[in-house]
Structures are given as C-alpha cells and as structure tokens.
VOBA-1610 file (N, C-alpha, C; in pm, whole numbers, padded with zeros to 5 digits, always signed):
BEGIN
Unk-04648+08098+16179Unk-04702+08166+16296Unk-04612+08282+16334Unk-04654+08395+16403Unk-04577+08484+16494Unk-04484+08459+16540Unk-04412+08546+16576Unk-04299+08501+16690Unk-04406+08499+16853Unk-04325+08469+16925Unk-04392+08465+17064Unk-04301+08359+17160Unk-04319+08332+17255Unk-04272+08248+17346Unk-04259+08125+17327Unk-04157+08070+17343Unk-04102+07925+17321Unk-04221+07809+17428Unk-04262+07743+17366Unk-04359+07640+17432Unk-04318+07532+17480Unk-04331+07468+17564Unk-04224+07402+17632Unk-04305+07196+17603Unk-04228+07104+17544Unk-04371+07016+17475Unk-04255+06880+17564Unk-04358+06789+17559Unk-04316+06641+17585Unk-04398+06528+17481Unk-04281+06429+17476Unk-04337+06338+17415Unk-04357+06184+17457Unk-04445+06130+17480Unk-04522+06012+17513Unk-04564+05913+17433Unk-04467+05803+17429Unk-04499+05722+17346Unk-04389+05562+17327Unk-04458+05464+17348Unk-04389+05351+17385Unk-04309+05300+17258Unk-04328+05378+17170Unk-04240+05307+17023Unk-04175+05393+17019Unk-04022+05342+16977Unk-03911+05471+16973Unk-03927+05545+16849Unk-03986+05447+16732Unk-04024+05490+16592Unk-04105+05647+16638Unk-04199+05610+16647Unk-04281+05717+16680Unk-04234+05809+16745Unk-04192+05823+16856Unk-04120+05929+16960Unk-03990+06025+16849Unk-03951+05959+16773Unk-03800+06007+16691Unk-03895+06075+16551Unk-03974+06039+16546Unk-04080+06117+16429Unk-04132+06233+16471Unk-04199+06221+16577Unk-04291+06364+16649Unk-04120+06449+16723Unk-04032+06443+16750Unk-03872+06498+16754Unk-03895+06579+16655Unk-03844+06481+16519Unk-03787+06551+16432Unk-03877+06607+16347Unk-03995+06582+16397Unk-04118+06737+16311Unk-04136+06866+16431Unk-04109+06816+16538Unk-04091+06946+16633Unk-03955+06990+16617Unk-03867+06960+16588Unk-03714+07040+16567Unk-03732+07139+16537Unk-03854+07146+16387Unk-03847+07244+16268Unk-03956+07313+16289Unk-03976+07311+16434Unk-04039+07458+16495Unk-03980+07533+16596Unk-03928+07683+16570Unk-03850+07697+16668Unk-03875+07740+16773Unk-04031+07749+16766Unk-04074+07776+16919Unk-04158+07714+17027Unk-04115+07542+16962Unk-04112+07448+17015Unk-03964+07380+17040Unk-03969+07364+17229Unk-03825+07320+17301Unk-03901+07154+17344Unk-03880+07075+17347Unk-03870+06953+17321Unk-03839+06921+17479Unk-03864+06899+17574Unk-03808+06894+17731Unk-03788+06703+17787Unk-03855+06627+17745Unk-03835+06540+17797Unk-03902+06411+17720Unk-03906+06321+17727Unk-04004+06217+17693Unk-04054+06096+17783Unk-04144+05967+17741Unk-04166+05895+17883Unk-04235+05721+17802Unk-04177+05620+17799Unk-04261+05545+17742Unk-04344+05472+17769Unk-04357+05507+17894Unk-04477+05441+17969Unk-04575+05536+18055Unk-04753+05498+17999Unk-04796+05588+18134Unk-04748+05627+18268Unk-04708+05532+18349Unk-04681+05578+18467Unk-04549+05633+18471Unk-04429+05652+18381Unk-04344+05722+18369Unk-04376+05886+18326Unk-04475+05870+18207Unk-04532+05977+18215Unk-04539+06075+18296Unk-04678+06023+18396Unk-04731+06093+18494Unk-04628+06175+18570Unk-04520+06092+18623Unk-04381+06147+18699Unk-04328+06218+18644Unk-04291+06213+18516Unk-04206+06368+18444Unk-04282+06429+18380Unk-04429+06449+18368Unk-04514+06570+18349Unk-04500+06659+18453Unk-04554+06555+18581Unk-04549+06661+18705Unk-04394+06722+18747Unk-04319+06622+18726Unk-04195+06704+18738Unk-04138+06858+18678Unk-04184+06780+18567Unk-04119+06901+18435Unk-04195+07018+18363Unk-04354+06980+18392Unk-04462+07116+18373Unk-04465+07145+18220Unk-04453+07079+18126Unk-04458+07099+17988Unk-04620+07175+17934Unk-04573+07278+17873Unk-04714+07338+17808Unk-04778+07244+17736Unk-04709+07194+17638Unk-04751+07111+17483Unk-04701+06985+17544Unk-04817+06834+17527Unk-04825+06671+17554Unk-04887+06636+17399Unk-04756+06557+17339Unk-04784+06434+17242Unk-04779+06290+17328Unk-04915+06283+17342Unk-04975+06160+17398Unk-05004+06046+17351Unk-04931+05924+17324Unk-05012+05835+17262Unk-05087+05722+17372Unk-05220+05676+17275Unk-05339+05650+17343Unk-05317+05516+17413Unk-05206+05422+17347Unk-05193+05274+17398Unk-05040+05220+17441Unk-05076+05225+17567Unk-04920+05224+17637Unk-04932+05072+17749Unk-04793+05087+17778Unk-04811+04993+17896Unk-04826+05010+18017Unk-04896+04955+18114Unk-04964+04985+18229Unk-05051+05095+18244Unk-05054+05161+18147Unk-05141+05300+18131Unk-05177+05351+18018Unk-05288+05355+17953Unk-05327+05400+17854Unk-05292+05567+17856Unk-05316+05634+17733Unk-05331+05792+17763Unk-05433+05887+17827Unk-05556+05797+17791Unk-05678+05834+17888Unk-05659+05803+18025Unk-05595+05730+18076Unk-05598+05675+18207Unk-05448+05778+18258Unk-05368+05795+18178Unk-05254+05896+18223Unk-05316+06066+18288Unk-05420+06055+18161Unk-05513+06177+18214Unk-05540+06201+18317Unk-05590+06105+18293Unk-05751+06086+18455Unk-05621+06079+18597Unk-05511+06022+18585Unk-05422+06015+18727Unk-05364+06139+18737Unk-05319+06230+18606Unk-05315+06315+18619Unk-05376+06451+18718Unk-05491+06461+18674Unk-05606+06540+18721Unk-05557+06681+18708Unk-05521+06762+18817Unk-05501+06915+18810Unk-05382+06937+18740Unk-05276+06877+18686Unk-05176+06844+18637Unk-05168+06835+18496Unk-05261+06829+18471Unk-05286+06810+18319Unk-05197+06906+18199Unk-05108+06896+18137Unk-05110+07022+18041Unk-05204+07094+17998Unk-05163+07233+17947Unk-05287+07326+17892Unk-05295+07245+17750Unk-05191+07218+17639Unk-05197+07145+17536Unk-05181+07001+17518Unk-05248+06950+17495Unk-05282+06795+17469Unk-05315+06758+17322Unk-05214+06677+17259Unk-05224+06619+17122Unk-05233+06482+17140Unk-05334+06395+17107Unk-05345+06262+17110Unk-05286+06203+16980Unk-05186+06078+16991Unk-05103+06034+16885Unk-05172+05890+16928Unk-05293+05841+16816Unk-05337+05714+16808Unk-05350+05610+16681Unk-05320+05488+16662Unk-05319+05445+16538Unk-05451+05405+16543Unk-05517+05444+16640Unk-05679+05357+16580Unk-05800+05478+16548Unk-05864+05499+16485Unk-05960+05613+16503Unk-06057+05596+16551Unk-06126+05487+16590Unk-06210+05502+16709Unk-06187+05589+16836Unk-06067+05593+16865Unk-06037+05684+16993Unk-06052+05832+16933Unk-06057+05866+16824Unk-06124+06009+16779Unk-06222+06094+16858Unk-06308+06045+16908Unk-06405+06087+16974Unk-06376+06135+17104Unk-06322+06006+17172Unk-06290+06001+17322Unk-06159+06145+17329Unk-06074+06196+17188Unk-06001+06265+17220Unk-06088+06437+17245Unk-06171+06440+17215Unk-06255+06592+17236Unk-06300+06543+17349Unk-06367+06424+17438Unk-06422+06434+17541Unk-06338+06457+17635Unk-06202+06470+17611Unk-06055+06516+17757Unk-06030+06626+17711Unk-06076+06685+17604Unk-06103+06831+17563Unk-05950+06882+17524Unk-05879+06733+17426Unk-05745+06746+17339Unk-05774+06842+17242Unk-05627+06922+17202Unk-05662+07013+17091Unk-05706+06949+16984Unk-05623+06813+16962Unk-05616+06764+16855Unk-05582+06674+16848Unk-05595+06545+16736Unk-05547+06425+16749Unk-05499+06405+16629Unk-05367+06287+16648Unk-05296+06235+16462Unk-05338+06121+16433Unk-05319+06075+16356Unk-05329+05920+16329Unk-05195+05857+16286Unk-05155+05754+16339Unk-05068+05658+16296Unk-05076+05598+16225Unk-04980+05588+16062Unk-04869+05659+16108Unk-04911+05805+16003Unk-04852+05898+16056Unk-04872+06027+16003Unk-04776+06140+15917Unk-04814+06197+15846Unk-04698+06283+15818Unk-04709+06406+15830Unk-04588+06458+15736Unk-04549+06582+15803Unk-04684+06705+15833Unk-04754+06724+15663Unk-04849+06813+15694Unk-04968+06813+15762Unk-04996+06675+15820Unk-05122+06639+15929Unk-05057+06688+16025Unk-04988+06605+16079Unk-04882+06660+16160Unk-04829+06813+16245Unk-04797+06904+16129Unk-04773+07004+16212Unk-04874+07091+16219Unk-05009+07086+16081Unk-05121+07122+16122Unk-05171+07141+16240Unk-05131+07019+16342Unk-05228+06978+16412Unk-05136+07041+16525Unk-04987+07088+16549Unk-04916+07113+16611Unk-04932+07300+16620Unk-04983+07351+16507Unk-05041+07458+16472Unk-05151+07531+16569Unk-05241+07437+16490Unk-05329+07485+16587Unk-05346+07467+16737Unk-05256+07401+16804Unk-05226+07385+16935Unk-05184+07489+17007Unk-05043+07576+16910Unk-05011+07670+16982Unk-05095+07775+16923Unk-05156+07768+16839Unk-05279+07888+16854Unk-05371+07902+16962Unk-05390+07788+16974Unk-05471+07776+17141Unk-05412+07844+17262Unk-05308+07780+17306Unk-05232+07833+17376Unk-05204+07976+17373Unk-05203+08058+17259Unk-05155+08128+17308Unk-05291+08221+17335Unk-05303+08209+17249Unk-05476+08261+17271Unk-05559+08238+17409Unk-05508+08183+17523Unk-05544+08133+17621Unk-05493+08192+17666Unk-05323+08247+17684Unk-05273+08320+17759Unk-05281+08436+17716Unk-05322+08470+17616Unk-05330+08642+17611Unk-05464+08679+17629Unk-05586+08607+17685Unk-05706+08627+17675Unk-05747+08630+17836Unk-05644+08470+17923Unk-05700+08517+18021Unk-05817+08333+18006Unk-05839+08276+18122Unk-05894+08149+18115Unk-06054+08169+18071Unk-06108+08266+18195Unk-06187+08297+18276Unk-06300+08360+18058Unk-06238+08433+18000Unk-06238+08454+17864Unk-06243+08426+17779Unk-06141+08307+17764Unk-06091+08244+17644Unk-06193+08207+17513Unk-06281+08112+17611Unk-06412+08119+17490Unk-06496+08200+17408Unk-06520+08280+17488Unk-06587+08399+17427Unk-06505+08509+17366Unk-06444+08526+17362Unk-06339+08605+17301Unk-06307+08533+17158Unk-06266+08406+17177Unk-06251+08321+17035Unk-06338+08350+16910Unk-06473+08334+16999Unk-06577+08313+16936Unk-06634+08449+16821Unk-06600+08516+16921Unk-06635+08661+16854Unk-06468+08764+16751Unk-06391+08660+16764Unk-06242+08716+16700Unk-06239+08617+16544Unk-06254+08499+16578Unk-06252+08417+16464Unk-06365+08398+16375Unk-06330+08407+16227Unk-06477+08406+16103Unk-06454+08261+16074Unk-06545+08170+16087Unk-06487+08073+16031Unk-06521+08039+15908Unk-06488+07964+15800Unk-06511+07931+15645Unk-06633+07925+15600Unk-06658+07985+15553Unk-06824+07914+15493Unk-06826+07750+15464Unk-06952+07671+15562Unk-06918+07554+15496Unk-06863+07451+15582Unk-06792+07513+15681Unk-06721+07423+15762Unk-06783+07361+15860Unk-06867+07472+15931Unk-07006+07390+16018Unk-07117+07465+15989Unk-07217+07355+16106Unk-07312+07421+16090Unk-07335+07594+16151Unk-07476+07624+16189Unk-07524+07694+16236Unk-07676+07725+16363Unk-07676+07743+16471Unk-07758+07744+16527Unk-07896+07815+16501Unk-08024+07748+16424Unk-08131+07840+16428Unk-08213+07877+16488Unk-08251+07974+16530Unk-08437+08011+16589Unk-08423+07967+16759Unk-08272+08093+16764Unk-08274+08120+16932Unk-08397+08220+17012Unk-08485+08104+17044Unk-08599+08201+17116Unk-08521+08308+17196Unk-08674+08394+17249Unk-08649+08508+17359Unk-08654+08434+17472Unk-08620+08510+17557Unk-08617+08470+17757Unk-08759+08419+17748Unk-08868+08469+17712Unk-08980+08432+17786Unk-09054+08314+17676Unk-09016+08324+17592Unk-09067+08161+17495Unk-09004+08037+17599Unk-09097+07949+17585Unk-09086+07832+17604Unk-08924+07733+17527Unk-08880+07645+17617Unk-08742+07573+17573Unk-08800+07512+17449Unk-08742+07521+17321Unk-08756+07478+17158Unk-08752+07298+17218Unk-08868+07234+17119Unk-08854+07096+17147Unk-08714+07051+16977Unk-08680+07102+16918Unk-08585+07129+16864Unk-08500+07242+16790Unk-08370+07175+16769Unk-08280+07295+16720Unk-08255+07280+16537Unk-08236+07335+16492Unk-08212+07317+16351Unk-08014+07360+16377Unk-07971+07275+16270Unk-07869+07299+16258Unk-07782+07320+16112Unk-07770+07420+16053Unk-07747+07444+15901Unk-07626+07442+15866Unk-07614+07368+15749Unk-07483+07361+15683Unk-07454+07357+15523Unk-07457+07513+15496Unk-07516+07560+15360Unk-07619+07536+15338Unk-07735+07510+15238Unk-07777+07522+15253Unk-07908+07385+15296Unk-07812+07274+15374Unk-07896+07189+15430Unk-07931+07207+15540Unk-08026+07181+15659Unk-08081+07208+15784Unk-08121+07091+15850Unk-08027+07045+15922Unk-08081+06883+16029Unk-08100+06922+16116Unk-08272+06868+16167Unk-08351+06873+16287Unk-08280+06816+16433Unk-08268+06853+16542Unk-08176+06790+16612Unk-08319+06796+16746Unk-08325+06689+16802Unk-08425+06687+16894Unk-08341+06707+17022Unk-08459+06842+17098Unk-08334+06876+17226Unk-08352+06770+17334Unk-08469+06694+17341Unk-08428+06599+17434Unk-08356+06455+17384Unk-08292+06508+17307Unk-08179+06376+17231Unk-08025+06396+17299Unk-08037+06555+17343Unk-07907+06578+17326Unk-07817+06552+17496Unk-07739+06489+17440Unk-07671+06417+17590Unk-07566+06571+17657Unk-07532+06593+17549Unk-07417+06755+17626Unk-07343+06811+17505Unk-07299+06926+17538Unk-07226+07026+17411Unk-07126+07074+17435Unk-07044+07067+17406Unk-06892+07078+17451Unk-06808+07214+17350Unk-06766+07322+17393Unk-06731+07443+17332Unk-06546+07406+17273Unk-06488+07424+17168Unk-06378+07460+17148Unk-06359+07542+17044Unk-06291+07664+17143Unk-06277+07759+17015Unk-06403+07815+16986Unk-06373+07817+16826Unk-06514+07907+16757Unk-06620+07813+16736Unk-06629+07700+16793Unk-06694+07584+16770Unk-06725+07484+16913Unk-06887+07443+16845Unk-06948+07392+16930Unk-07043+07227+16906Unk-06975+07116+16974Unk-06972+07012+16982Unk-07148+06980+17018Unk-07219+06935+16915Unk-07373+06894+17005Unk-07351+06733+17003Unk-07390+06673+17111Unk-07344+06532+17116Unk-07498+06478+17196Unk-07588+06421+17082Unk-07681+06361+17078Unk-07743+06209+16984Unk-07827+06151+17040Unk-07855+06033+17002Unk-07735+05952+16928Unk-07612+05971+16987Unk-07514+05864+16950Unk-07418+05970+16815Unk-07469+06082+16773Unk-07369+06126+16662Unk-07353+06275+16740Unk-07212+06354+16646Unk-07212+06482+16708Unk-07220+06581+16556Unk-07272+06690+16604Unk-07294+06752+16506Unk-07206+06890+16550Unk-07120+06913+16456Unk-07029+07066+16442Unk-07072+07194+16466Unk-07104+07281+16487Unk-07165+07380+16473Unk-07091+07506+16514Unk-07140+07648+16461Unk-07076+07744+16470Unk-07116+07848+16540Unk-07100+07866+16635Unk-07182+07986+16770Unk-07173+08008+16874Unk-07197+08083+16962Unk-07137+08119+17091Unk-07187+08020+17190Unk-07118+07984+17267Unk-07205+07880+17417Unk-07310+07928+17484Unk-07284+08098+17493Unk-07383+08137+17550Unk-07512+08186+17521Unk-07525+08140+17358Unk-07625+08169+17267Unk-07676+08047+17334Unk-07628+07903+17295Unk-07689+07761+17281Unk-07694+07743+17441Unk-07664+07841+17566Unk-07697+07757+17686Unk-07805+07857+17735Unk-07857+07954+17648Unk-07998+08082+17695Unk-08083+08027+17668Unk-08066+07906+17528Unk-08191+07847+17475Unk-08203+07741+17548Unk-08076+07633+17595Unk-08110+07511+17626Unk-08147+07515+17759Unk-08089+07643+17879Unk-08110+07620+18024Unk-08262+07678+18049Unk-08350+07649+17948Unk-08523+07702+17978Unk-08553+07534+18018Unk-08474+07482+17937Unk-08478+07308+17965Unk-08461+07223+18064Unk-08401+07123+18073Unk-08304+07023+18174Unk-08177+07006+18141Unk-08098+07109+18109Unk-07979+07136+18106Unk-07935+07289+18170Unk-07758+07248+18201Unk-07700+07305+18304Unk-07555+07308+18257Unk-07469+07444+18305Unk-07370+07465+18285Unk-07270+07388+18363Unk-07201+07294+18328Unk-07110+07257+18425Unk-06925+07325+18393Unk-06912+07369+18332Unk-06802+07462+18343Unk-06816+07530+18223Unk-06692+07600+18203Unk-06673+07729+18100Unk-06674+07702+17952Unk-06701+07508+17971Unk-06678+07498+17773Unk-06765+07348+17789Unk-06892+07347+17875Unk-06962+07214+17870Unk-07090+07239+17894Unk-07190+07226+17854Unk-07352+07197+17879Unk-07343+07062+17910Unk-07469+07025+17972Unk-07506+06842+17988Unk-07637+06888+18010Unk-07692+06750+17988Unk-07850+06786+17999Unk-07876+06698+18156Unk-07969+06748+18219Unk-07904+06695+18359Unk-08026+06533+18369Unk-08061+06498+18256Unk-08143+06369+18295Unk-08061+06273+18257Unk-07932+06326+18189Unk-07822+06246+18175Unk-07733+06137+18262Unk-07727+06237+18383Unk-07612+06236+18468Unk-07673+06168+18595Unk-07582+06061+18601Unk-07590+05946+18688Unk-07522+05923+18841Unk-07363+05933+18791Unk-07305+05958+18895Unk-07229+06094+18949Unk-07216+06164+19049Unk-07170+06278+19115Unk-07010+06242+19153Unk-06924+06280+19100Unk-06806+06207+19166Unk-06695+06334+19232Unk-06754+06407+19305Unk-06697+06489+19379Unk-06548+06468+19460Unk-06462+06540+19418Unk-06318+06544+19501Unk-06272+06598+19615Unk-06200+06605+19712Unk-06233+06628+19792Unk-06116+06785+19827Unk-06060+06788+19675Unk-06019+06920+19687Unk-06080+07031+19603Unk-06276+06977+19599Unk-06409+07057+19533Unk-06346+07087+19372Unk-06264+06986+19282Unk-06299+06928+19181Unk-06382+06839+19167Unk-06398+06772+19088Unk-06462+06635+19004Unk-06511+06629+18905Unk-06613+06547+18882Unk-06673+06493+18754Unk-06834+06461+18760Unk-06890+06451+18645Unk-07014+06380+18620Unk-06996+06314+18542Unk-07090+06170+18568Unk-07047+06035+18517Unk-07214+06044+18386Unk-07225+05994+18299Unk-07344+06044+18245Unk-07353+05889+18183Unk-07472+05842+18163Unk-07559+05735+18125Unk-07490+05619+18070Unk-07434+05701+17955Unk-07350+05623+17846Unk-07203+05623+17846Unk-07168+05648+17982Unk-07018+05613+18093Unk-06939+05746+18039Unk-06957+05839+17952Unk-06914+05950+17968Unk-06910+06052+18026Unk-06764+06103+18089Unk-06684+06149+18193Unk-06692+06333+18193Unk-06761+06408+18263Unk-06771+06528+18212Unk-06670+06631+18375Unk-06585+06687+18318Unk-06579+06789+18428Unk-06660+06879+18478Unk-06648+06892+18627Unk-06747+07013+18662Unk-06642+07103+18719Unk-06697+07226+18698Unk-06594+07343+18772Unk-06616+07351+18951Unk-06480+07390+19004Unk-06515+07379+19111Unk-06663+07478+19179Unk-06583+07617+19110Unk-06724+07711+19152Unk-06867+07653+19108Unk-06872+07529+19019Unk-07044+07506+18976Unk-07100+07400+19053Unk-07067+07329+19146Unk-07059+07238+19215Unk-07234+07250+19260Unk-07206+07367+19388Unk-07336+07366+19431Unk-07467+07421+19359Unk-07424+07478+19292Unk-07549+07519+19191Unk-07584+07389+19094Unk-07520+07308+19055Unk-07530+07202+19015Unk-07633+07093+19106Unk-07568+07076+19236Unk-07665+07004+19293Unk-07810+07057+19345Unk-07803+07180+19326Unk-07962+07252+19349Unk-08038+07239+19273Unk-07997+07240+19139Unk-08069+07220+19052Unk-08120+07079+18989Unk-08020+06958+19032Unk-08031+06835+19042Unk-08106+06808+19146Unk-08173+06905+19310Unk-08271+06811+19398Unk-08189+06703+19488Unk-08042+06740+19473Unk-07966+06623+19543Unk-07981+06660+19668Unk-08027+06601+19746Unk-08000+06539+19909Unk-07889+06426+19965Unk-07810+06469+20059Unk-07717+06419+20077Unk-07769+06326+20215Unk-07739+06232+20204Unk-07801+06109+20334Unk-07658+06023+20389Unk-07630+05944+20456Unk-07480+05877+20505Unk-07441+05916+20569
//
C-alpha cells in the first residue's frame, strides 16, 4: 500500500494465543500502531471508548460479552474499521450485517490475514479522503472490479415503468432470477452490493442508487447511506432517544437507520404514534 497515516488498531480477544498472532502480523505493517488490547467484552467497551482506535480485531466469543453484543453496547462508539476474528463460520454472515470490513477464520494465517487487514485500510482511507456523506458512490464509480467476481444488475426500468416483479442477476454468462418480493434488504460495501433474499445473498456489482430507483417504485426504502429494506419486512421501530436507532426486521435482523431518515421512514410506513 501507499504511504499515508499511521492507523491506530486494537485487539480483542480472550486467548492470549490469538491476541500475540494478530500483534505479530500487525508489527509488519508500519502503518499500523497497535494501541491497546482487552480480553473481555466489557473490558473492551472501556478501552475502545477510552482510547478511540481506527482499526478493531474483534473476536466473536468472549466472556460476558460476545463481539456482537460489544457492538451493539457500543453504539456511536463504534470504530470506523471492524475485523471480526471467529473460529466458527456461521458467524460469516452476521459479520456484513454490523457492516465489518472483514472477517478471519480461526486459526488463520499470514496471507488471509493481512489480506483482510488490507483491505481495511483501503476502506479507511478511502473514507477519509472521500468524505462519509460520499464514500459510496465515489467507490463505486473509481473501482473496476474483476470480471467474474459478481454479479450484475439487469433491466433497470425508467421512472415511469412499473416496479420489476423481478431482477436478474448475471454472473458471466449465467443469469439468476431473483424475485423482488423475496428480497428482505441490500446492503452496499464498496463497489459491491449485498441482495439478501429468501434466506441466501447474492453479490452483485452496481451502484445503490441504480438498485434503490428500481426498487423504491416498490415497498422498499432507504434507511441510510449503504442499506435498502423492503418495508413489509420491518417489525420493530427501535428509536433512540439521541434520534439514532434501528429496525428490527421479521427474521430478528438488526438494520440501522440514519438519524436524518427517521421521519421519512415513518411516513412512508403509515406509523401513528398512540401512548
């Protein structure tokens, strides 16, 4: 990588094995500074907020606190970079829904490893030289990605066509039908876009604001700068009372809403407030 600004990282993790591994593969980056570590969630939480680390090696199964649950207590606190360090891969999934750069598997080596440490501070920095408010769209239109690697979005109607009762999604030269009222929500990272329907997710390669012109003719709605949901989804409203929160959706998945989308959200949901 470039030179650029030293990134400031912590490490999280109840086995010393592990903690002295993710060390000594960050040593041999020098623009990664190493600031603190924590082996328990709720130790965590206290020297994140203390210490403000850009870059979190998180692992997923701790004591008294999982890493998801370190999250969630977290809240506005969160690092900008988040690497999930899990030995199970079921938690694979759950690591894009906290919208981690990236996740390892236990136990791991070096070239998974700093891969994954790679593209983290590509994020980052790309975040700070872009600007938040940006970040996505800018990605999207800077990065080519491989032929091959995902799909592709087809047969984005005009404004005045009717919402597509499906999307095609191509990947060379195969094309899977994706039914739009299957699809639970779509989640943006990077040059890439998460469709998460009838229980699988499908990869795809295209702008958010291509896939939210076609889908908001529908029952879907923007809830922040890198999430669609389809709103027959969403169950519970879990509003904060410093105008963060969340939407709770069918199948107990946890979606952020931006503060500015709040009320446009509930207008379009028909919510009436009673109590």
């Amino acid at each position: 990588m470039s030179a650029g600004r030293t990134f400031r990282a912590m490490v999280v993790d109840d086995e010393p094995a592990a903690r002295e591994a993710v060390r000594t593969f960050l040593d041999r980056i020098p623009r990664v500074e190493v600031i603190g570590e924590a082996t328990t969630g709720r130790e965590a939480v206290e020297r994140i907020r203390a210490l403000g680390p850009d870059l979190l090696f998180l692992d997923v199964q701790m004591p008294d606190l999982d890493g998801f649950a370190v999250l969630e207590e977290l809240g506005r606190d969160v690092p900008a970079g988040i690497v999930l360090v899990t030995a199970h891969d079921e938690y694979a999934q759950r690591a894009f829904e906290v919208h981690a750069l990236d996740y390892v598997m236990k136990p791991f080596g070096r070239p998974r490893f700093m891969a994954a440490v790679e593209r983290a501070l590509r994020r980052l920095e790309a975040e700070e030289a872009l600007g938040l408010a940006d970040t996505l769209q800018a990605l999207i239109r800077s990065v080519r990605l491989r032929e091959g690697e995902a799909g592709s979005v087809l047969g984005v109607p005009a404004p005045t066509e009717a919402p597509p009762a499906r999307i095609g999604v191509r990947v060379g030269t195969r094309t899977t039908l994706i039914e739009v009222a299957e699809i639970d929500w779509v989640e943006a990272d990077r040059d890439l876009l998460r469709v998460h329907a009838a229980g699988k997710v499908h990869l795809v390669s295209g702008r958010m604001q291509e896939l939210e012109h076609m889908l908001a003719r529908g029952r879907f709605h923007r809830i922040h700068r890198s999430t669609i949901v389809n709103l027959d989804r969403i169950q519970v409203l879990d509003r904060e009372r410093d105008g963060g929160g969340a939407v709770v959706l069918a199948d107990g998945v946890r979606l952020r809403v931006a503060r500015g989308r709040w009320e446009e959200l509930e207008r379009v949901l028909g919510v009436e407030w009673k109590g």
